[in-house]
N, C-alpha and C positions, 0 to 999 in steps of 0.2 A: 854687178847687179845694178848699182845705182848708173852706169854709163848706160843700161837699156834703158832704165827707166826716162830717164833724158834724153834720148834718144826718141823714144817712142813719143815724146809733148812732146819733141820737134816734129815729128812726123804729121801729130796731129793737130798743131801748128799750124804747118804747111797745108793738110788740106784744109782746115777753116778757111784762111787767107785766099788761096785757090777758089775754094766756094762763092767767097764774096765777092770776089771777082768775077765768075763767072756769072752768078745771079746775085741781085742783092741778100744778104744774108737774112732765113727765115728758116723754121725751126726745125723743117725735116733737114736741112744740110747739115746743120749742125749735129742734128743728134744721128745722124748716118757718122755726121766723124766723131762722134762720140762713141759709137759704136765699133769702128774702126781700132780707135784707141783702147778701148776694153779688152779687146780680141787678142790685140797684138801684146799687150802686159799680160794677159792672164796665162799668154802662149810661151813666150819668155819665162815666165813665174813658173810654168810646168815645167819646162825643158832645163830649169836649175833646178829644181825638186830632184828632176828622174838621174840628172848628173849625181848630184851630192848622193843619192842612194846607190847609186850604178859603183858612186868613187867607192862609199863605205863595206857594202858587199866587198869590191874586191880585195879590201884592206881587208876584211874580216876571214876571208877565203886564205888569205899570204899568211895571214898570224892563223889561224887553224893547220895550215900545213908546216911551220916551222916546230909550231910544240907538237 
């Protein structure tokens, strides 16, 4: 979890950096990659959620069928 989250501030990182580059940096680029980086943590943050319930269901389904 914590290597997305790292992962994603490098991303959004990268496009900050990028933006100022391409244009001097001003507020829509920023909060466009600010938005970028919200997206991408919230999507990550979903996708362990539906895991860890996906894993405990089948754990709960293995122990209802042994007893």
């Amino acid at each position: 979890m914590l290597f997305y989250i790292q992962f994603s501030f490098w991303i959004y990182n990268v496009i900050v950096s990028m933006s100022n580059n391409i244009i001097p940096a001003n507020n829509f680029q920023l909060a466009k990659a600010e938005v970028l980086y919200c997206m991408l943590i919230s999507e990550t943050v979903t996708k362990w959620r539906w895991m860890i319930r996906l894993n405990l269901h089948l754990l709960l389904k293995e122990r209802q069928q042994r007893n």
